[in-house]
C-alpha positions as a printed NumPy array, in Angstrom:
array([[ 66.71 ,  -9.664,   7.556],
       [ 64.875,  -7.295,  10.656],
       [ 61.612,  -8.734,  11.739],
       [ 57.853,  -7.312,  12.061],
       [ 56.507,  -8.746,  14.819],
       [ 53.53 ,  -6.634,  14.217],
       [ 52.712,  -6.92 ,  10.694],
       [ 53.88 , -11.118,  11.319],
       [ 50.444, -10.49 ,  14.32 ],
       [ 48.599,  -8.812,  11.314],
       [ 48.836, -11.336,   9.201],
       [ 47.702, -13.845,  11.255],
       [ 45.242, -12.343,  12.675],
       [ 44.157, -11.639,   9.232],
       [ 44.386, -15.192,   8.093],
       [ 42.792, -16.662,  10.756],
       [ 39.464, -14.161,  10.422],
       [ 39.53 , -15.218,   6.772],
       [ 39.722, -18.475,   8.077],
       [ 36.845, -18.758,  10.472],
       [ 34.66 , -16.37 ,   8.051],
       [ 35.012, -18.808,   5.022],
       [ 34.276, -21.838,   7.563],
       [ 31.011, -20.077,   9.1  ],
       [ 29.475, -19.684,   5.617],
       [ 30.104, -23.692,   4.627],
       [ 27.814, -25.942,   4.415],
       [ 29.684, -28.015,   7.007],
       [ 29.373, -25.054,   9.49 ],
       [ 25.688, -24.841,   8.956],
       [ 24.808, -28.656,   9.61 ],
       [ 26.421, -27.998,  13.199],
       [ 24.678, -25.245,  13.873],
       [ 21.581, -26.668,  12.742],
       [ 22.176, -29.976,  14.718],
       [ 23.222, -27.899,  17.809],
       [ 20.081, -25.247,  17.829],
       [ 17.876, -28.568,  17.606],
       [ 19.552, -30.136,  20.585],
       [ 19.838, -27.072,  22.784],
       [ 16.884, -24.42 ,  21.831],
       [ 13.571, -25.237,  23.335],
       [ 10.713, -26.559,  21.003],
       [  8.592, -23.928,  22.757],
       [  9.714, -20.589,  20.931],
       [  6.813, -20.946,  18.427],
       [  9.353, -20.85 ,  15.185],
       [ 10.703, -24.012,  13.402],
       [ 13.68 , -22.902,  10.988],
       [ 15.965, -24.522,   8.041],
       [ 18.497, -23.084,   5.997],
       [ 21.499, -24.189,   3.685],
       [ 24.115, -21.728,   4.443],
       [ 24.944, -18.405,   6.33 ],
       [ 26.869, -15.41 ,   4.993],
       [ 28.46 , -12.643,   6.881],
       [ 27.628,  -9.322,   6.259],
       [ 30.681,  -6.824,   7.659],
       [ 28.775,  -3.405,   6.692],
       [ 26.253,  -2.952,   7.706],
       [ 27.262,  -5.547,  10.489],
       [ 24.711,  -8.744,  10.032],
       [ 23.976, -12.15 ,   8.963],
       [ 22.728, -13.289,   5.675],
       [ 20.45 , -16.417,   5.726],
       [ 20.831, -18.735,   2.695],
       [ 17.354, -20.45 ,   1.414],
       [ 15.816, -19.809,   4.898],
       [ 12.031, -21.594,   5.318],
       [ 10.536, -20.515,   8.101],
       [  7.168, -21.343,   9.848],
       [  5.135, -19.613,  13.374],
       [  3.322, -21.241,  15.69 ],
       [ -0.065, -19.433,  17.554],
       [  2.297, -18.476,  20.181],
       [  5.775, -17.257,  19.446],
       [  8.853, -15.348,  21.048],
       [  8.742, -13.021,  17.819],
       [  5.481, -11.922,  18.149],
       [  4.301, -12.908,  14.275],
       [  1.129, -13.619,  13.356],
       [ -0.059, -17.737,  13.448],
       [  0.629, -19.171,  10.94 ],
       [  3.404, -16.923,   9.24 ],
       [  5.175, -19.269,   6.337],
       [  8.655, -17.935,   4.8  ],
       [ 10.205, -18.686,   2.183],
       [ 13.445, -16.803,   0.063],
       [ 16.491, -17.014,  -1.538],
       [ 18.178, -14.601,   0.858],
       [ 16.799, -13.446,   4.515],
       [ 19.166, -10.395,   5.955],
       [ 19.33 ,  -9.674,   9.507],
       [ 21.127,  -6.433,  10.216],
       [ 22.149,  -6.247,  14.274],
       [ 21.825,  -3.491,  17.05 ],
       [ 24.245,  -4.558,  19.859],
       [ 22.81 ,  -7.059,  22.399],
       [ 20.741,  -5.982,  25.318],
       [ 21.822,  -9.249,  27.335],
       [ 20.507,  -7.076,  30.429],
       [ 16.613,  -6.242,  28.992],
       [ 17.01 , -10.517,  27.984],
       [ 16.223,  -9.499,  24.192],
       [ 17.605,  -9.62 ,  20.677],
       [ 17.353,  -6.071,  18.518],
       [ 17.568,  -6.88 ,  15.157],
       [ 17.436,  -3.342,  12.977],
       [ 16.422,  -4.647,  10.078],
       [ 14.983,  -8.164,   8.393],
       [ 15.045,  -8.25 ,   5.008],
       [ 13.817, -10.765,   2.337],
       [ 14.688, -11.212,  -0.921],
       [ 13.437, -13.056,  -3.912],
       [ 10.708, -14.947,  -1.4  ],
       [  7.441, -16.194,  -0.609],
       [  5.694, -14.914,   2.932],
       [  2.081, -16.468,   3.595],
       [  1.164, -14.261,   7.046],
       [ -2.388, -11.986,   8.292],
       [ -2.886,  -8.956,   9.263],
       [ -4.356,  -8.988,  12.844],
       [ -5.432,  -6.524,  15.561],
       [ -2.97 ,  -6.31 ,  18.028],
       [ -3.565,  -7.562,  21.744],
       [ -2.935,  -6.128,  24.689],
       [  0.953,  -6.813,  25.391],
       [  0.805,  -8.488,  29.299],
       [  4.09 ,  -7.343,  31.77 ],
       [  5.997, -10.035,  32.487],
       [  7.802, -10.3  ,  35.922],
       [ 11.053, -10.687,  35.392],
       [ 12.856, -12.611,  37.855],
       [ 16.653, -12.71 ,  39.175],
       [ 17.749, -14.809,  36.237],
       [ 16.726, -14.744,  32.343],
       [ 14.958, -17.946,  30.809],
       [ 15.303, -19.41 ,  27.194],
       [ 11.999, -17.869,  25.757],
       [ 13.065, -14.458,  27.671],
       [ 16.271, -14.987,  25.676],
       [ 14.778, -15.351,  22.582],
       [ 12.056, -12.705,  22.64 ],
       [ 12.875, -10.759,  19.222],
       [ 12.628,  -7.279,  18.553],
       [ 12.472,  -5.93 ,  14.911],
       [ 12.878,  -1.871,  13.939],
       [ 12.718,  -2.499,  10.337],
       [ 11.35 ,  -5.168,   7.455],
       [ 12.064,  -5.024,   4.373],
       [ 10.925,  -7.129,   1.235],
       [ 12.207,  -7.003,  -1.972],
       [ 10.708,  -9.445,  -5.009],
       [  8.393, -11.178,  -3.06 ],
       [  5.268, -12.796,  -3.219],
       [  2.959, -12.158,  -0.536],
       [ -0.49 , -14.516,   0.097],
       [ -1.874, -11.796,   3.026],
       [ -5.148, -12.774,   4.907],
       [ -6.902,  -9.625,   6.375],
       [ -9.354, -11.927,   8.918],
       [-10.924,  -8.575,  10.681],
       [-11.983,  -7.683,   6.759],
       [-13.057, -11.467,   5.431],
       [-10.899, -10.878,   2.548],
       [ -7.929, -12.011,   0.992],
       [ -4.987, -10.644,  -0.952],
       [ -2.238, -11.414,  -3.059],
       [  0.669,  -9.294,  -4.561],
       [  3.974,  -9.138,  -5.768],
       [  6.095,  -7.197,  -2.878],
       [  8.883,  -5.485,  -5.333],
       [  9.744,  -2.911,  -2.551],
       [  8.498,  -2.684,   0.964],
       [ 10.037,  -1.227,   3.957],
       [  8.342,  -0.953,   7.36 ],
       [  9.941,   0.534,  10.373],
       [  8.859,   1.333,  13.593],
       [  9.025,   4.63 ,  15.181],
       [  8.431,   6.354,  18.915],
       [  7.991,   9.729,  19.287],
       [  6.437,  10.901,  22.534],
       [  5.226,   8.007,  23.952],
       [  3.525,   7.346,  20.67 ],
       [  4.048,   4.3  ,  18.434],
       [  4.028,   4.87 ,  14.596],
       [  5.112,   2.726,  11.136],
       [  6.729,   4.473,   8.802],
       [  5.976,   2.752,   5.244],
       [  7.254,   2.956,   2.092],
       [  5.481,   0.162,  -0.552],
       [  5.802,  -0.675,  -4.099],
       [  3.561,  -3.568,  -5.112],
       [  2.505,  -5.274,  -8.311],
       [  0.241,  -8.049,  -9.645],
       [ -2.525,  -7.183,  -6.832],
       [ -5.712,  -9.154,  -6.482],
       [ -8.096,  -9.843,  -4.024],
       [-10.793, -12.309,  -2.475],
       [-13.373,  -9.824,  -0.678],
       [-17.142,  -9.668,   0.374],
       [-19.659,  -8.964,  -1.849],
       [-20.285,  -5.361,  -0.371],
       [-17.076,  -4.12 ,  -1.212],
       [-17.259,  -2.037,  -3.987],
       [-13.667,  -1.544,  -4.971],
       [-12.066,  -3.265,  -7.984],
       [-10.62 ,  -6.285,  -7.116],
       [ -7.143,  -6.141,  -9.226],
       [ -4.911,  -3.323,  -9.167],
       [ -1.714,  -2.939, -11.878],
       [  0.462,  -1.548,  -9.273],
       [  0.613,   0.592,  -6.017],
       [  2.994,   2.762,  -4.139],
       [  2.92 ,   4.742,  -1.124],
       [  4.807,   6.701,   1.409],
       [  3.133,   6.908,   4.801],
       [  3.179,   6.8  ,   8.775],
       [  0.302,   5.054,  10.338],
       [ -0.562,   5.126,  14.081],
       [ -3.386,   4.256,  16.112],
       [ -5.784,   7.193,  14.984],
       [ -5.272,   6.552,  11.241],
       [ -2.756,   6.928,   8.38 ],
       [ -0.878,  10.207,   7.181],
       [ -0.172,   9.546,   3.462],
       [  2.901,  11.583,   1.916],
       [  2.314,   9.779,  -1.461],
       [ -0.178,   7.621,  -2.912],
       [ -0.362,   6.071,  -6.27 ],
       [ -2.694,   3.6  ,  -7.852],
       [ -2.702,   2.414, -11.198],
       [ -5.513,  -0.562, -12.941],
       [ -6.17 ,  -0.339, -16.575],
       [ -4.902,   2.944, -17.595],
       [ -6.646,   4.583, -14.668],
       [ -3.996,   6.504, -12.474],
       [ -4.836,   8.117,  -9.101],
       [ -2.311,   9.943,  -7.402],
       [ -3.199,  11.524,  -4.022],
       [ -2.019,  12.64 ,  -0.336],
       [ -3.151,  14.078,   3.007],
       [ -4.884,  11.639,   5.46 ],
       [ -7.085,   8.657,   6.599],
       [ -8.958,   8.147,  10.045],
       [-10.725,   5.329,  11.615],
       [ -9.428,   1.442,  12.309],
       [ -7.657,   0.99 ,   9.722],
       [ -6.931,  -2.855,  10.604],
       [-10.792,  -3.642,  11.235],
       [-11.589,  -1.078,   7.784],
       [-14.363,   0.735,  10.107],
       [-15.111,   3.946,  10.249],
       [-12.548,   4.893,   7.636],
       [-12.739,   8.829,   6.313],
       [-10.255,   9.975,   4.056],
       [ -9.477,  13.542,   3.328],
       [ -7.152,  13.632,   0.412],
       [ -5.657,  16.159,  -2.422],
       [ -6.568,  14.091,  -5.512],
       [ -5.575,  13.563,  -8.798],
       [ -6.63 ,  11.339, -11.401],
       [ -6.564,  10.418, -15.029],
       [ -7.775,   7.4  , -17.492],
       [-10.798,   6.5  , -19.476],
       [-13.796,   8.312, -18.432],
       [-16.465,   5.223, -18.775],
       [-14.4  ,   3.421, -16.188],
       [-14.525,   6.104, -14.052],
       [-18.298,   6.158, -14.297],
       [-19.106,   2.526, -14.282],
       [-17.436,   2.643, -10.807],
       [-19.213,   5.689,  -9.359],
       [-22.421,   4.987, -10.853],
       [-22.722,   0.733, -10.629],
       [-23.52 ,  -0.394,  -6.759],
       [-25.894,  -2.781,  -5.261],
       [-29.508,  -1.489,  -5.148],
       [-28.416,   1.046,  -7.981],
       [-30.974,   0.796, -11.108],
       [-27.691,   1.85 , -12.978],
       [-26.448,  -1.389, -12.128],
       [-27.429,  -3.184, -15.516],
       [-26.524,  -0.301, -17.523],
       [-24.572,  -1.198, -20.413],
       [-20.828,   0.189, -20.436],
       [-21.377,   1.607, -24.053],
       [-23.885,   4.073, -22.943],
       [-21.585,   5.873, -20.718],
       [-19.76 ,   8.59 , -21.934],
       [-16.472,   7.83 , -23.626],
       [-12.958,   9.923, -23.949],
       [-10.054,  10.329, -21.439],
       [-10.249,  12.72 , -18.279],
       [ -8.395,  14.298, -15.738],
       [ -9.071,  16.24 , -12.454],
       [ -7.016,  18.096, -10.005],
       [ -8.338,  18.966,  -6.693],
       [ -9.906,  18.135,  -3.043],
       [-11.621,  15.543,  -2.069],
       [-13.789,  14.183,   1.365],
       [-15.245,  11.011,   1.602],
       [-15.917,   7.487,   3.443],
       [-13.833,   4.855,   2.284],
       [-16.562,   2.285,   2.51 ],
       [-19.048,   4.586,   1.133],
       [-17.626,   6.465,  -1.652],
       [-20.564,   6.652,  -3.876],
       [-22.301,   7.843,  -0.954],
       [-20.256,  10.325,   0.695],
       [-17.742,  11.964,  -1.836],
       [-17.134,  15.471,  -1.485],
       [-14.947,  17.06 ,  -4.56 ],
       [-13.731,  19.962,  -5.84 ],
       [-11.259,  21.739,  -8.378],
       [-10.829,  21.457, -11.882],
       [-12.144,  18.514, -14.278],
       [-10.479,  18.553, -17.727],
       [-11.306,  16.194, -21.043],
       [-10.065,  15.216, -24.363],
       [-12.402,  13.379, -27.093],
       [-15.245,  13.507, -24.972],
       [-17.831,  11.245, -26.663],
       [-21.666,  11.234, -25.693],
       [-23.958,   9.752, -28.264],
       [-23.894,  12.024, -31.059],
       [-21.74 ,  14.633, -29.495],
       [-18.346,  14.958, -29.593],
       [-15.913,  17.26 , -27.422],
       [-12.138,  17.791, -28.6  ],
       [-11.182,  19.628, -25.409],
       [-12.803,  20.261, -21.752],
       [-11.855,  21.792, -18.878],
       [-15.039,  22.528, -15.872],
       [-14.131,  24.019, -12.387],
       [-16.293,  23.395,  -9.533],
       [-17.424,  20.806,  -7.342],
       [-19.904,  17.606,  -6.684],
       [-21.891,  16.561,  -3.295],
       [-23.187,  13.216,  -3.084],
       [-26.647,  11.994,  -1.722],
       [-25.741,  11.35 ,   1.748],
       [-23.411,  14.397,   2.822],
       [-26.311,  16.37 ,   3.906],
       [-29.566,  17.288,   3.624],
       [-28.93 ,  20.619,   1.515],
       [-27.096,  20.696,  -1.753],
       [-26.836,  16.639,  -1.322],
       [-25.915,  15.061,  -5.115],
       [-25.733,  18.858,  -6.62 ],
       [-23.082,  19.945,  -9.159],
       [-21.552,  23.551,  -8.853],
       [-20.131,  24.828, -12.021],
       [-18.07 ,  27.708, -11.439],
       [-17.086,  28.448, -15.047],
       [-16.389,  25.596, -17.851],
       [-15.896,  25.628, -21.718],
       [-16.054,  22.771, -24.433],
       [-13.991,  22.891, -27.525],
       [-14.191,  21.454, -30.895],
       [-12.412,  21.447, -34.302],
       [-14.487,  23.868, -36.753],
       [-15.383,  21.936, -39.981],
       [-16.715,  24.439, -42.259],
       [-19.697,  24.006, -43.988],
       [-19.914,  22.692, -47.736],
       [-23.149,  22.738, -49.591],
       [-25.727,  20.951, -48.617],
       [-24.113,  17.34 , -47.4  ],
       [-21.178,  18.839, -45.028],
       [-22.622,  20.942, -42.425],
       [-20.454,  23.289, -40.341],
       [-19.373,  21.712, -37.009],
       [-17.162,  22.553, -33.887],
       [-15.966,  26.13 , -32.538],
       [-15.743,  27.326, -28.654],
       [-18.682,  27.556, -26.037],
       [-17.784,  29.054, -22.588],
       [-20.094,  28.657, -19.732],
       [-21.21 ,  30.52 , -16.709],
       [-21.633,  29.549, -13.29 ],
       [-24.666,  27.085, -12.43 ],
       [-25.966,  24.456,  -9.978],
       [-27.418,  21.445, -10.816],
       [-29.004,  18.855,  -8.723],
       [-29.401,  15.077,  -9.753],
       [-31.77 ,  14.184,  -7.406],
       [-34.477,  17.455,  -8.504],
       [-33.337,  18.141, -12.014],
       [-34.365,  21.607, -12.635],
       [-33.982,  24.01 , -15.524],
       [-30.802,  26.215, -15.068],
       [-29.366,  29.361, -15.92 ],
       [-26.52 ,  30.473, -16.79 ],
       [-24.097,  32.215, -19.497],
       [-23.225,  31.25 , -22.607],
       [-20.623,  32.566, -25.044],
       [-20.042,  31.343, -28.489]])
């Protein structure tokens, strides 16, 4: 019988890759590794790690990370945050190829799965050049560089210091990757969370639990760019996209200038706008706002931590079983717009009606107990100002 000398190499080499690759993701193989990183890697990296087992990942090329627990010191050769605790079933790192001459590790992408991450959210400091001498030292060796993180499933405890306030969330998606384009440094994000509450001051106005939130944007160091925004709490959806300036890490001097949509109960809608500190409307009770579902489509200015204060809006406002005391609207739909207090002197917390109508079933009238209800109205254009209520004029058809 002829011999293969080449497929006989082949399958050798074969076996002895399937070999090695089954004995790197033992348990046996981890304990050495573990016992041999803790003999020869300095204590001074900043990052103390455990794990039961690796896994190799041939495509794309990486390492999975087997019940990894993780915890950062104040200083640390991957940059994170003090303090960072992690947590998982599963962390992925997905390699670039070395740069042994630059003396750092490029990782493409971290990725955590079914996990808990404790971390903050911190203004960044002022990176300080390092001169690099003729050789390359253990914490130059070990200085980490990330492109990508990704979180799937997780539970995030995230402290926002600059903004005294707390959050926690249930990461189902989130991707962050960072991008340079001209000398400029951006994050691309991509976020779906769930389950989100949050410990703030007492000045912030916002809801403190959300259902759920996505969004699609690039941040940089003049603000945000959002492609796609969605929030959702209680039946109350907003859906909106264009852009945000100001810190956005420190929450100062935040204007947003957004295409807007939203829908959900009308009341809630009101009780936000209309309840803030120093507001006589604050002890109004929720039954005495008007009740129905709503939804508008348009434009909208404002200050993020002045919304009350500063929205600008326009476009169209539609309803359905509009209820106000002892009126009652089947159908809605108002064009126009709304300037609050503070935007300026002229105009300031004035309504602009364009054109509107109101619609209602017609009940006919029978004898003297039934009388006739409902039919069309269709309205004019008109201003209105909340601050000097006026009489107005206007059109009316019936």
């Amino acid at each position: 019988m002829r011999k293969h000398p080449v497929l006989i190499f082949l399958a050798v080499l074969t076996l002895l890759i399937g070999s090695a690759t089954v004995y790197i993701q033992s348990a046996v193989f981890a304990g050495q590794l573990k016992r041999i990183l803790a003999k020869y890697v300095p204590k001074n990296l900043g990052i103390t790690a455990d794990f039961t087992n690796l896994s190799i990942q041939v495509f794309p090329p990486g390492v999975g990370i087997v019940n990894p627990r993780i915890e950062v010191a104040d200083k640390n050769a991957a940059n994170l945050p003090p303090g960072t605790k992690i947590e998982a079933e599963r962390m992925e790192l997905a390699f670039r190829p070395l740069q042994i001459l630059s003396g750092r590790v490029s990782i493409h992408e971290v990725k955590i799965v079914n996990g808990k991450v404790k971390t903050s959210l911190i203004p960044g400091q002022a990176e300080v050049k390092k001169h690099r001498g003729v050789g390359l030292s253990w914490q130059d060796l070990f200085e980490i560089q990330t492109e990508r993180v990704s979180l799937e499933n997780t539970a995030v405890d995230l402290d926002l210091p600059s903004l005294k306030s707390h959050s926690h969330f249930n990461a189902k998606a989130v991707e962050i990757e960072k991008v340079s384009e001209k000398n400029n440094i951006f994050y691309d994000i991509a976020v779906y969370l769930g389950e989100l509450s949050a410990e703030t001051p007492a000045s912030f106005r916002y809801p403190k639990t959300l259902d759920s939130l996505r969004m699609t944007a690039r941040l940089g160091a003049s603000g945000m760019d959002i492609r796609e925004f969605e929030l959702v709490r209680e039946g109350t959806q907003a859906v909106a996209s264009g852009r945000v300036t100001g810190d956005l890490l420190r929450g100062t001097g935040l204007k947003a200038d957004l295409a807007l949509k939203l829908q959900g109960d009308l009341a809630r809608m009101l009780d936000f706008l209309v309840k803030h500190p120093g507001d006589p409307a604050a002890n109004m009770d929720p039954s005495r706002l008007p009740q129905g579902h709503v939804s508008f489509d348009g434009h909208a200015e404002m200050e993020l931590d002045r919304v009350p204060e500063t929205l600008s809006a326009r476009g169209v406002l539609k309803g359905e079983t509009v209820v106000y005391r002892n009126y009652r609207i089947d159908r809605a739909e108002i064009e126009g717009s709304y300037t609050a207090p503070t935007v300026g002197t002229e105009g300031a917390n004035e309504i602009v009606v364009k054109k509107a109508f109101f619609e209602s079933k017609e009940i006919e009238k029978q004898g003297g107990r039934q009388p006739g209800v409902g039919g069309r109205i269709e309205i004019g254009a008109f201003k209105y100002n909340l601050t000097k209520p006026v009489s107005i004029e206007t059109t009316v058809e019936l």
